[in-house]
ZABALUM-667242 format. One record per residue (C-alpha): residue in three letters; chain; y, x, z. Coordinates in Angstrom, 2 decimals, padded with zeros to 5 digits. Layout:
! residues N
{rodren ala A {Y X Z}}
...
! end
This chain:
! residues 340
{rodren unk A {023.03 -027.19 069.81}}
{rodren unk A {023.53 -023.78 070.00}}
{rodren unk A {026.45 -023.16 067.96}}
{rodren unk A {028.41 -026.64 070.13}}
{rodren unk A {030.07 -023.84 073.05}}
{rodren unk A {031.91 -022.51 069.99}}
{rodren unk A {032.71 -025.35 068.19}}
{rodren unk A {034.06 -026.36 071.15}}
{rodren unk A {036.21 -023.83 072.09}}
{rodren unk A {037.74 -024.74 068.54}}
{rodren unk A {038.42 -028.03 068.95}}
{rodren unk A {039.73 -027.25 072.09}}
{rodren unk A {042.22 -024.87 070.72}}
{rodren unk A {042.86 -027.30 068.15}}
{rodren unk A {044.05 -030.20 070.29}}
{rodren unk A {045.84 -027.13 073.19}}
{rodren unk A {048.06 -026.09 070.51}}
{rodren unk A {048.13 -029.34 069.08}}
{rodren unk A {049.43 -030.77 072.93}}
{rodren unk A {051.66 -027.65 073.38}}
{rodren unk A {053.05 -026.40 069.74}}
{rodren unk A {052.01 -026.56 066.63}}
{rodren unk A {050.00 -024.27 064.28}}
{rodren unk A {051.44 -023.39 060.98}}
{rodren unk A {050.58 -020.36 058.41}}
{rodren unk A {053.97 -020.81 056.94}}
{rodren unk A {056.02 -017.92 057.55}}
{rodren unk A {059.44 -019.93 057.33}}
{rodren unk A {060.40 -024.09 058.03}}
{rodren unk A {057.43 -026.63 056.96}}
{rodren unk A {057.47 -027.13 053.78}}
{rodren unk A {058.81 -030.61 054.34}}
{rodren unk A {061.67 -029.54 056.27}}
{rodren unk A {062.48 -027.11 053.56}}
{rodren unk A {062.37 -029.51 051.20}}
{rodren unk A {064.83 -031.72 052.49}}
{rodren unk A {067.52 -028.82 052.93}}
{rodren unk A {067.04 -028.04 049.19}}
{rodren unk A {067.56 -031.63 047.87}}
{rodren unk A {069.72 -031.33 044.66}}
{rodren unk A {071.11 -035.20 045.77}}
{rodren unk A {073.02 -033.16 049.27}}
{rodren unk A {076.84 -033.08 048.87}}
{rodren unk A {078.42 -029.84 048.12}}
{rodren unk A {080.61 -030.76 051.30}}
{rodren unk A {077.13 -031.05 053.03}}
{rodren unk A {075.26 -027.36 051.86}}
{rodren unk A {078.54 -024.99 052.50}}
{rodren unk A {077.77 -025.65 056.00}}
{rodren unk A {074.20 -024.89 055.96}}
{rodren unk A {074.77 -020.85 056.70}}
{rodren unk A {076.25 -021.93 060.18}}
{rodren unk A {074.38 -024.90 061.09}}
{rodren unk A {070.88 -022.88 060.17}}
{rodren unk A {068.88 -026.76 059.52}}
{rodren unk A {065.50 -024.92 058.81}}
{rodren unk A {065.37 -022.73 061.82}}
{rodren unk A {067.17 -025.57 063.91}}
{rodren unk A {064.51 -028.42 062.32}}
{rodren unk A {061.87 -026.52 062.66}}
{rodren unk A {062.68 -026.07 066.69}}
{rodren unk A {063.30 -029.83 067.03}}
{rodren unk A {059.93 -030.86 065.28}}
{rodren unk A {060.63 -033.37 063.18}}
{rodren unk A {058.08 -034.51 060.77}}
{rodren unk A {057.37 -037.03 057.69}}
{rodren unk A {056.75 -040.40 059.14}}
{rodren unk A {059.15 -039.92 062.58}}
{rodren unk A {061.17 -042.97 063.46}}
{rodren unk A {064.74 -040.73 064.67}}
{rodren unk A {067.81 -042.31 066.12}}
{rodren unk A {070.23 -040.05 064.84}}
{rodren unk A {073.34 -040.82 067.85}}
{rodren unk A {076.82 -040.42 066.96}}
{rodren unk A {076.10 -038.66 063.39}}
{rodren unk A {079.44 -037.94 062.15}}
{rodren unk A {079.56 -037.85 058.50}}
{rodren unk A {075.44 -037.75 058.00}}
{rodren unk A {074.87 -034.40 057.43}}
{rodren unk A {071.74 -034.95 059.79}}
{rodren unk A {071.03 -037.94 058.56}}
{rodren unk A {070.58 -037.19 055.11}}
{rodren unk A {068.42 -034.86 056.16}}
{rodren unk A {066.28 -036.48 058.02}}
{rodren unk A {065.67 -039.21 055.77}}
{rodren unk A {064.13 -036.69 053.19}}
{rodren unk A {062.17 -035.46 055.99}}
{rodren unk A {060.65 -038.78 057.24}}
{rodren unk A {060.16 -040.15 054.31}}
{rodren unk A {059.04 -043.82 052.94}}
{rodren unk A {056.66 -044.50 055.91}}
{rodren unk A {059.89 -043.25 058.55}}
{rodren unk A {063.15 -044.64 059.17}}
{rodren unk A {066.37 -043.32 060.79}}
{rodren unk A {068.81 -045.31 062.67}}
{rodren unk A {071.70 -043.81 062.47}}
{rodren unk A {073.81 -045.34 065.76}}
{rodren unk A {077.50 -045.08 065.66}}
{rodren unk A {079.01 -045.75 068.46}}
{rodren unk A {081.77 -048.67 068.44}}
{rodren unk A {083.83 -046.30 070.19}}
{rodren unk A {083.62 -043.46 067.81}}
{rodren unk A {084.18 -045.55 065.13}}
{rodren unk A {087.38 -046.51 066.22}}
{rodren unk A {088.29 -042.88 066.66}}
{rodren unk A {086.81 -041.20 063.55}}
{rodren unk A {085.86 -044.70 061.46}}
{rodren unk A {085.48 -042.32 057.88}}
{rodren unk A {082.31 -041.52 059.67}}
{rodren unk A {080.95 -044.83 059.23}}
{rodren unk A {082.39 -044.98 055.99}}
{rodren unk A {079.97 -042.29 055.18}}
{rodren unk A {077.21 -043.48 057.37}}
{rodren unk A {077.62 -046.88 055.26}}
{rodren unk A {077.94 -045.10 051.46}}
{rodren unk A {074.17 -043.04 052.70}}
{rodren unk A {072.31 -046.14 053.25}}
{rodren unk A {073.34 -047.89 050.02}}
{rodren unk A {072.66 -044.98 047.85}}
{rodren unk A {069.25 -044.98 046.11}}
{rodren unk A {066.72 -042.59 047.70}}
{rodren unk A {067.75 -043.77 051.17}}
{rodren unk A {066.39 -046.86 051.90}}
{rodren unk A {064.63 -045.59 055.41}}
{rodren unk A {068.57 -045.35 056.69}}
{rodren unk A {069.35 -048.04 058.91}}
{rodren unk A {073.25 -048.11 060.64}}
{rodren unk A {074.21 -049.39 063.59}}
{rodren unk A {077.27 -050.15 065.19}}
{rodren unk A {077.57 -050.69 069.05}}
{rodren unk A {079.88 -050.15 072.23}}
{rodren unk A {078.39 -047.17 073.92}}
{rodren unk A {078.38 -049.52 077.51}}
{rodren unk A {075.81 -051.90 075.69}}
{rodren unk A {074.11 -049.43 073.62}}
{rodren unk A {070.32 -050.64 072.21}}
{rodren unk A {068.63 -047.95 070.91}}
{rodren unk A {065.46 -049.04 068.40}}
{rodren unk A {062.42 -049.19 070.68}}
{rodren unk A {059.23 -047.10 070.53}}
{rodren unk A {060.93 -043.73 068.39}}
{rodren unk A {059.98 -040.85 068.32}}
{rodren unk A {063.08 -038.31 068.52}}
{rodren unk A {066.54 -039.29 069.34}}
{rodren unk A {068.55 -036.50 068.15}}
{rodren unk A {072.75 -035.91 068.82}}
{rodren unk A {074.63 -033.19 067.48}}
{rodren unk A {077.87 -031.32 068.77}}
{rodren unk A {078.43 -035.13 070.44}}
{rodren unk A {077.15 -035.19 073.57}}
{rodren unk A {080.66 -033.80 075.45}}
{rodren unk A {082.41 -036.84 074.14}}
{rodren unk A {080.54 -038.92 076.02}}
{rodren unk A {082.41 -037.68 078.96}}
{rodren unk A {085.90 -038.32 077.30}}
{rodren unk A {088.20 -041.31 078.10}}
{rodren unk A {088.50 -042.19 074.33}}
{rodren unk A {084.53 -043.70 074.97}}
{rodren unk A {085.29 -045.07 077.93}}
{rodren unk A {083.34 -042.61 080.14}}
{rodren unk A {079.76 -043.95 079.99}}
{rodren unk A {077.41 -044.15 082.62}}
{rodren unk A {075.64 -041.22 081.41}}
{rodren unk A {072.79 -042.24 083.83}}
{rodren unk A {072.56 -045.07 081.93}}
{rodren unk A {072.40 -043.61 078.44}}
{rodren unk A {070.03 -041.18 079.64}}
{rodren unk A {067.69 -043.79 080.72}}
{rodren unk A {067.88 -046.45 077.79}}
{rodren unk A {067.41 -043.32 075.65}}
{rodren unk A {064.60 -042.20 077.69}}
{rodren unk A {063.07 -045.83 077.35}}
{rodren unk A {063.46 -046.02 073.99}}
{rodren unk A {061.58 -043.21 073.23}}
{rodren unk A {057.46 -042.94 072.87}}
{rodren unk A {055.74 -041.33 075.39}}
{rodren unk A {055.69 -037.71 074.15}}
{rodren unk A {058.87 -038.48 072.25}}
{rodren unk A {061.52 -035.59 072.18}}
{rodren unk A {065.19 -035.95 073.10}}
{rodren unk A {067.34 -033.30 070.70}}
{rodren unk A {071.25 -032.28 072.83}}
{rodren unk A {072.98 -029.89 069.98}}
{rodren unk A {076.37 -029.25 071.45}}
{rodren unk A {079.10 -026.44 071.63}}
{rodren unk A {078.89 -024.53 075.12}}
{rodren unk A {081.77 -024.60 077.64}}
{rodren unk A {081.78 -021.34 080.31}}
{rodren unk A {078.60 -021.47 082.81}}
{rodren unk A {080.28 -023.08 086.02}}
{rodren unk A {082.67 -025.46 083.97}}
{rodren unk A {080.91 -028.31 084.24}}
{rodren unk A {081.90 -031.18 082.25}}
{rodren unk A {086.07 -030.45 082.50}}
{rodren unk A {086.35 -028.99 079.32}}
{rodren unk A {084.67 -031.61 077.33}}
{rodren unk A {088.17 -033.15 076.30}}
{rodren unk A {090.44 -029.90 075.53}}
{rodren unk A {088.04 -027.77 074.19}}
{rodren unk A {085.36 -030.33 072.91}}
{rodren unk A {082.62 -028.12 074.67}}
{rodren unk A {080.50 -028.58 077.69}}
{rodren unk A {078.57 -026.61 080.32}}
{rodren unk A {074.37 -026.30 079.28}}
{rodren unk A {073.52 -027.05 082.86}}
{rodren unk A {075.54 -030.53 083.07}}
{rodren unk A {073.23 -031.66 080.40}}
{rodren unk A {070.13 -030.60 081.30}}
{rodren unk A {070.53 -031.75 084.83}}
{rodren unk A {071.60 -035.39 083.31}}
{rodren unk A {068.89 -035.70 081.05}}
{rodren unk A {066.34 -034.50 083.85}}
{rodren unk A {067.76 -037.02 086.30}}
{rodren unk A {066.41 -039.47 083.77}}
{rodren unk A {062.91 -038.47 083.50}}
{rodren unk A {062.77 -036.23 080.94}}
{rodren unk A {060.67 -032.69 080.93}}
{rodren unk A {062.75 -029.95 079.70}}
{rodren unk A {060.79 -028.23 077.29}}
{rodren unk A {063.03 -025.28 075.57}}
{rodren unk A {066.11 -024.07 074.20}}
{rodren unk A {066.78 -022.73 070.68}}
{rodren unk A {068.75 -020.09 070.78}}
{rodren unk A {069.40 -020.35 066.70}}
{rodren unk A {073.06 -021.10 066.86}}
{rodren unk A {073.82 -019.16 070.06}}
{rodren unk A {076.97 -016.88 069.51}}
{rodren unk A {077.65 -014.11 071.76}}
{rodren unk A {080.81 -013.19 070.38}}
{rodren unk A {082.76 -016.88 071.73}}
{rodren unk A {084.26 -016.23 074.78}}
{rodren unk A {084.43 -020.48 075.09}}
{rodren unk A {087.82 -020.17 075.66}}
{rodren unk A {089.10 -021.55 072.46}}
{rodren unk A {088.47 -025.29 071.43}}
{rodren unk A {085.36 -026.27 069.43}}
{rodren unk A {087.76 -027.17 066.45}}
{rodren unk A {090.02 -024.50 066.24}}
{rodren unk A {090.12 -023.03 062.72}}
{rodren unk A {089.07 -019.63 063.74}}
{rodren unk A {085.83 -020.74 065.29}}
{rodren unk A {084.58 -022.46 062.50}}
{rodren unk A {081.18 -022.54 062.44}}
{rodren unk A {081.37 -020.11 064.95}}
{rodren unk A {081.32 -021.62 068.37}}
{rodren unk A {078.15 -020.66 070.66}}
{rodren unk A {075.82 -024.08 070.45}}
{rodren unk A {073.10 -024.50 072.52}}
{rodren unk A {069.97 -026.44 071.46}}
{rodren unk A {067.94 -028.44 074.63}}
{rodren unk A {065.01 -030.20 073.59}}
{rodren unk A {063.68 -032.87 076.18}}
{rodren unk A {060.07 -034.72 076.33}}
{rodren unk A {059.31 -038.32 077.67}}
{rodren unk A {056.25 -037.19 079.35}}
{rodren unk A {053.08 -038.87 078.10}}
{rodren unk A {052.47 -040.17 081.11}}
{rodren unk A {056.13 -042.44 081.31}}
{rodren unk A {056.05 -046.00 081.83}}
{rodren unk A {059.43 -047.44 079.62}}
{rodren unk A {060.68 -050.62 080.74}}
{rodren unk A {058.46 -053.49 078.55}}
{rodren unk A {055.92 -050.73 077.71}}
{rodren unk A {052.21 -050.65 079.24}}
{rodren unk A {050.91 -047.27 080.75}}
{rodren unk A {050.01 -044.72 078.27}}
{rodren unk A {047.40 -042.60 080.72}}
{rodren unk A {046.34 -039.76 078.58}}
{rodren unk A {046.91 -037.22 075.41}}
{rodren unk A {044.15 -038.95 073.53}}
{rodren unk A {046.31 -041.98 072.68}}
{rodren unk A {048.82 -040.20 070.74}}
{rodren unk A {045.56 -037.98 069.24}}
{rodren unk A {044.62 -041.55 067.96}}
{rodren unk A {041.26 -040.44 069.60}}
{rodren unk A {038.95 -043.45 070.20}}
{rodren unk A {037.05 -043.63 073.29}}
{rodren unk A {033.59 -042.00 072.82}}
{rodren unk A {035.73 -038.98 071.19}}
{rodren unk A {037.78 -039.04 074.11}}
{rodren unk A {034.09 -039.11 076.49}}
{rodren unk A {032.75 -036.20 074.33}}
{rodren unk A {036.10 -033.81 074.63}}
{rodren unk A {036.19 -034.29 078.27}}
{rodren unk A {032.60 -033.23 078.43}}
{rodren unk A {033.00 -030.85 077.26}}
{rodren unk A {036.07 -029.41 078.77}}
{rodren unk A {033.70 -029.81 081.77}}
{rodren unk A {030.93 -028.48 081.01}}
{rodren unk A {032.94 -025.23 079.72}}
{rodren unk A {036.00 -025.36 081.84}}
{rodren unk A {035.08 -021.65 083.65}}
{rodren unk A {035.19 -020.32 079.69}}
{rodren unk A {038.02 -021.62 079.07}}
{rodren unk A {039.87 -020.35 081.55}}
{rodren unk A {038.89 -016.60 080.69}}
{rodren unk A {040.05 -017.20 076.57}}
{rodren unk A {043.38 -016.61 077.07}}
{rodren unk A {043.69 -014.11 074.61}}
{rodren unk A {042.90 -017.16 071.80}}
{rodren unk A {046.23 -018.06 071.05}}
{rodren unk A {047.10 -014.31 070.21}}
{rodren unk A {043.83 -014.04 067.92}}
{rodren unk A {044.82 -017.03 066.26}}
{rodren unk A {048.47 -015.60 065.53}}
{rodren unk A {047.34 -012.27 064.38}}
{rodren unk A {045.21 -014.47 062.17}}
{rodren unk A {048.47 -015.44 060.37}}
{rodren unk A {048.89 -019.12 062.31}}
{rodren unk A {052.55 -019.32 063.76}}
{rodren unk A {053.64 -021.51 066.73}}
{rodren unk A {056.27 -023.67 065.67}}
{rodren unk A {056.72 -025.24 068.91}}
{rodren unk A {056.65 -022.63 072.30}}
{rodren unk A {053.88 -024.11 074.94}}
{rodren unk A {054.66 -024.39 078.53}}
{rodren unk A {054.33 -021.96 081.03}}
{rodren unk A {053.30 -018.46 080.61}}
{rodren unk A {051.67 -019.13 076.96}}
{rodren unk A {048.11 -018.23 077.88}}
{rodren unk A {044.93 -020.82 076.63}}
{rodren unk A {044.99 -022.28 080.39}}
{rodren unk A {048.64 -023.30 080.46}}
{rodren unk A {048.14 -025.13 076.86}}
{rodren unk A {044.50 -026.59 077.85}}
{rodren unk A {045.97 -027.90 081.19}}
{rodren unk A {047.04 -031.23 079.32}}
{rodren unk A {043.89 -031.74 078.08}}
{rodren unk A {041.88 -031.46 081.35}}
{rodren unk A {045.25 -033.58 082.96}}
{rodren unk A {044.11 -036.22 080.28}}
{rodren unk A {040.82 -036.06 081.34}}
{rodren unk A {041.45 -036.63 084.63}}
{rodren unk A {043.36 -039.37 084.38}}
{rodren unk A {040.62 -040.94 081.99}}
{rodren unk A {038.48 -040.74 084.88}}
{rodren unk A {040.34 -042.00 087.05}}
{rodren unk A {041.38 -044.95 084.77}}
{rodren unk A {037.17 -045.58 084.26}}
{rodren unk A {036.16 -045.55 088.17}}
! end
């Protein structure tokens, strides 16, 4: 009994970091992710474009992991998607969605798309082909990713969606806790979304205010690919700016809290901790009975680090213990409340 206080306060850590980034003692990419990006079976045409699309340090940010179910929108060629189906794995599976739309405008994507799936080694690739107005994403994933895409959903050639719309089915598609990845080249702050046909950029702050609108929590921005040297003048596909262009990197959460159209109420943390219910009474107790200590181990996190554990994923707020043992005692609240 006397030796529970501490073996609580690890536990606790365990499922903070757990709720608001991950522990890893790798110094580089999981070893999954790396992996993938080293696969002898990726196209030449695929790996010469590794040194400016940086996968590990980008993969890494987005979280991805073996056994993810990942819409992979509007994937161009596949260089993504090959990716990601290395990463996921037998027990994953990545739809990768291709717009009706964008086929009709770039349709050696789907050729691509098409050749991936039937090519031993990639059975978890599923394709689909639909008109963005009508799109159906898979239900119940857990990341829906779209790379240097997103401004062409403001472009005439796809109709002009009703980007409220996307947002949303996206948003309901996803599991609560699910992450939404927007890769895309950046237009000039203050552009908005003008510059999304000329220059095949758009502004940061037109995205993250539509994916908001939709429910989403933005969570952080990877500033991997950022390029200080494009004055975002020049279009995305000029010659010159060649894997060169200044990309931003949003990544969105469904809150765990979200109620998707068709889905029940997911109340609390513990159900994606596949924690069953007297675990879930015994971690609340405890966060009770030592909620004043925790508050005062704020320090922990940097401990652990100087330990040699590395955040993979940045926590909310200001980084301290409280901030990442706030969803915990949110959880437990709402356990509570769900019990009374």
């Amino acid at each position: 009994m006397k030796r529970q206080p501490l073996f609580a306060v690890f536990v606790l850590f365990a499922l903070a970091c757990w709720a608001g980034g991950r522990v890893n003692a790798q110094a580089g990419p999981p070893p999954y992710i790396a992996a993938a990006i080293a696969d002898p079976a990726r196209p030449a045409g695929d790996t010469s474009l590794d040194a400016g699309r940086k996968p590990a340090e980008v993969l890494a940010f987005a979280g991805i992991k073996p056994g993810d179910k990942v819409v992979d929108l509007m994937p161009g060629a596949g260089y993504y998607t090959r990716v990601f189906s290395k990463i996921v794995g037998s027990k994953g599976v990545v739809y990768a969605l291709q717009p009706t739309e964008m086929d009709k405008a770039a349709p050696k994507g789907l050729q691509s798309l098409k050749g991936i799936a039937s090519t031993p080694g990639y059975e978890n690739v599923s394709v689909l082909v639909q008109p963005i107005a009508v799109l159906s994403l898979p239900q119940h994933v857990d990341m829906v990713w779209t790379s240097q895409n997103y401004h062409d959903l403001h472009d005439p050639f796809m109709g002009t969606p009703d980007m409220a719309r996307l947002n949303k089915a996206i948003f309901d598609a996803l599991k609560p806790g699910g992450v939404y990845i927007v890769l895309d080249h950046a237009a000039a702050p203050g552009s908005g979304a003008s510059k999304t046909d000329d220059l095949h950029r758009i502004d940061p702050a037109v995205v993250k205010a539509e994916v908001t609108a939709a429910g989403f929590e933005y969570v952080g921005e990877s500033d991997a690919l950022r390029q200080a040297g494009d004055d975002h003048s020049l279009p995305a596909f000029d010659k010159s700016m060649h894997g060169k262009t200044d990309r931003f990197i949003y990544k969105f959460r469904k809150p765990m809290s979200a109620v998707s159209a068709g889905q029940a109420a997911v109340p609390s943390l513990f159900h994606r901790f596949a924690a069953g219910r007297a675990v879930a009474q015994r971690i609340c107790k405890i966060v009770k009975a030592l909620d004043g200590r925790l508050r005062r181990l704020e320090a922990l996190p940097a401990v652990a680090e100087a330990a040699g554990m590395r955040l993979l994923r940045p926590c909310p707020g200001n980084g301290s213990f409280a901030s990442r043992i706030a969803p915990v005692r949110t959880c437990c609240a709402q356990r509570d409340a769900h019990d009374a």
